[in-house]
C-alpha positions in Angstrom: 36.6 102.6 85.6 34.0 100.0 85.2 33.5 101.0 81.8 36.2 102.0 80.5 37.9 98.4 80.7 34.6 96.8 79.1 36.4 93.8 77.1 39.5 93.6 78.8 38.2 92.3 82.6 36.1 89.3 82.7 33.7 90.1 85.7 33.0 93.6 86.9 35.1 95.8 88.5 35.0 95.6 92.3 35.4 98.5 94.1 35.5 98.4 98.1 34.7 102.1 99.1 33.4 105.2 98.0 35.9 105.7 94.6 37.6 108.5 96.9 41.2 107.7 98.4 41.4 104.6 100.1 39.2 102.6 98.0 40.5 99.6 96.9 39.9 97.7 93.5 40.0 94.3 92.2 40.2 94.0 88.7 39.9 90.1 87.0 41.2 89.8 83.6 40.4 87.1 81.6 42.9 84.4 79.9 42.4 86.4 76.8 44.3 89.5 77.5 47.1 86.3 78.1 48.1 82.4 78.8 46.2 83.0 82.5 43.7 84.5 84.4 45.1 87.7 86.4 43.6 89.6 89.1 44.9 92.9 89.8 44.3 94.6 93.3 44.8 98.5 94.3 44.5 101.1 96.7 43.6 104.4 95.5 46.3 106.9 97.2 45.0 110.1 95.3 42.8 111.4 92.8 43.6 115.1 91.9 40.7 115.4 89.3 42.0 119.2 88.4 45.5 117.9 87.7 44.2 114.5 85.5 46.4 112.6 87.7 45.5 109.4 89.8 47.9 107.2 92.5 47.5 103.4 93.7 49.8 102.1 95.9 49.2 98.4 97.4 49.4 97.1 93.9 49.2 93.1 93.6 49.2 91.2 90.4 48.7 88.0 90.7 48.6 85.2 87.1 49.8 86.0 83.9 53.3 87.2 82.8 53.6 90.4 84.7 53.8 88.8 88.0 57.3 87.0 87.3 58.0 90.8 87.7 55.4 91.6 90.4 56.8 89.2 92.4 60.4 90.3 92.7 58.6 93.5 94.7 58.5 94.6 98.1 56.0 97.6 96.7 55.3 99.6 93.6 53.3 103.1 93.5 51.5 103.2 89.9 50.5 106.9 89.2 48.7 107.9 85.8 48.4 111.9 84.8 47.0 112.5 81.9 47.9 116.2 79.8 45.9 117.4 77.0 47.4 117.2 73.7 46.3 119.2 70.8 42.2 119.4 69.7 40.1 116.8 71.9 43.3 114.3 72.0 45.5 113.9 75.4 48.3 111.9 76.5 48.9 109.6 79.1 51.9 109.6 81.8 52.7 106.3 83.8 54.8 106.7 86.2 56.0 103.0 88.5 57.8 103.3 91.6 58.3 100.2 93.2 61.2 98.8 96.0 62.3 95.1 95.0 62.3 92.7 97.4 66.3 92.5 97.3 66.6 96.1 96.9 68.1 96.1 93.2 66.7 97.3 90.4 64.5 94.7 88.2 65.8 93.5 84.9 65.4 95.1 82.1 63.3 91.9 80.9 61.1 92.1 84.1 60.7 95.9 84.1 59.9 95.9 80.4 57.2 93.0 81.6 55.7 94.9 84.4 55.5 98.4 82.2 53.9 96.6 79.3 51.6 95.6 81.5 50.3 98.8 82.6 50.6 100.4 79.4 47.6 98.0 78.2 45.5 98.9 80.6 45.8 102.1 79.4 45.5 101.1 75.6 42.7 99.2 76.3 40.9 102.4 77.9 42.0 104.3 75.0 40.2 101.8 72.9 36.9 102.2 75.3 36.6 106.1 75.3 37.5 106.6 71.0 34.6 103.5 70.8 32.3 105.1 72.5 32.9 109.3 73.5 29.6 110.6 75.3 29.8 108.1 78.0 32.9 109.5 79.7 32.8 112.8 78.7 
């Protein structure tokens, strides 16, 4: 995970634990990736390494654009599986379950907001691994 974000965070990745569930991470991005600094903190729920699939839960975003959205939740589960697709190629799943504060549903605007959000962290990974191959493989 350290890595893989190489351009995108603006300090190392810290990682409070082993990598195995119940590890927590705090990810800084810097104002590039947006008009503010944000810091982004997880626990790791499950990592199922046969399936391609990871879990966070505890997931606070804090600066940047994506909290207008963040904020409005009581909690949000952010799970990522990800299926091979064709020769060497794959595609990513995200799947966000959160509870609003209020219990209603965000608005589109906000949801849109906190989806795009997670998407490029996984475009930026994308960009990481095609950039450079043998170092995850």
């Amino acid at each position: 995970m350290r890595n893989v974000l190489t351009g995108l965070s603006d300090m190392a990745v810290k990682v409070d634990g082993d990598g195995r569930p119940g590890s927590r991470y705090t990810l800084k991005f810097n104002p590039g990736v947006g008009a503010a600094t944000v810091h982004l903190k997880s626990r790791l729920v499950a990592r199922d390494d046969a399936a391609r699939v990871i879990t966070y839960d505890e997931v606070a975003v804090n600066g940047g654009e994506v909290p207008v959205a963040a904020a409005q939740l009581k909690s949000q589960v952010v799970q990522y599986k990800v299926d091979p697709a064709g020769a060497g190629g794959c595609v990513t799943k995200l799947l966000v379950d959160y509870e609003s504060l209020d219990g209603t549903p965000l608005s589109p605007a906000d949801e849109t907001k906190l989806i795009k959000g997670y998407v490029g962290l996984v475009k930026k990974a994308e960009e990481n691994i095609i950039a450079r191959p043998g170092e995850f493989a």
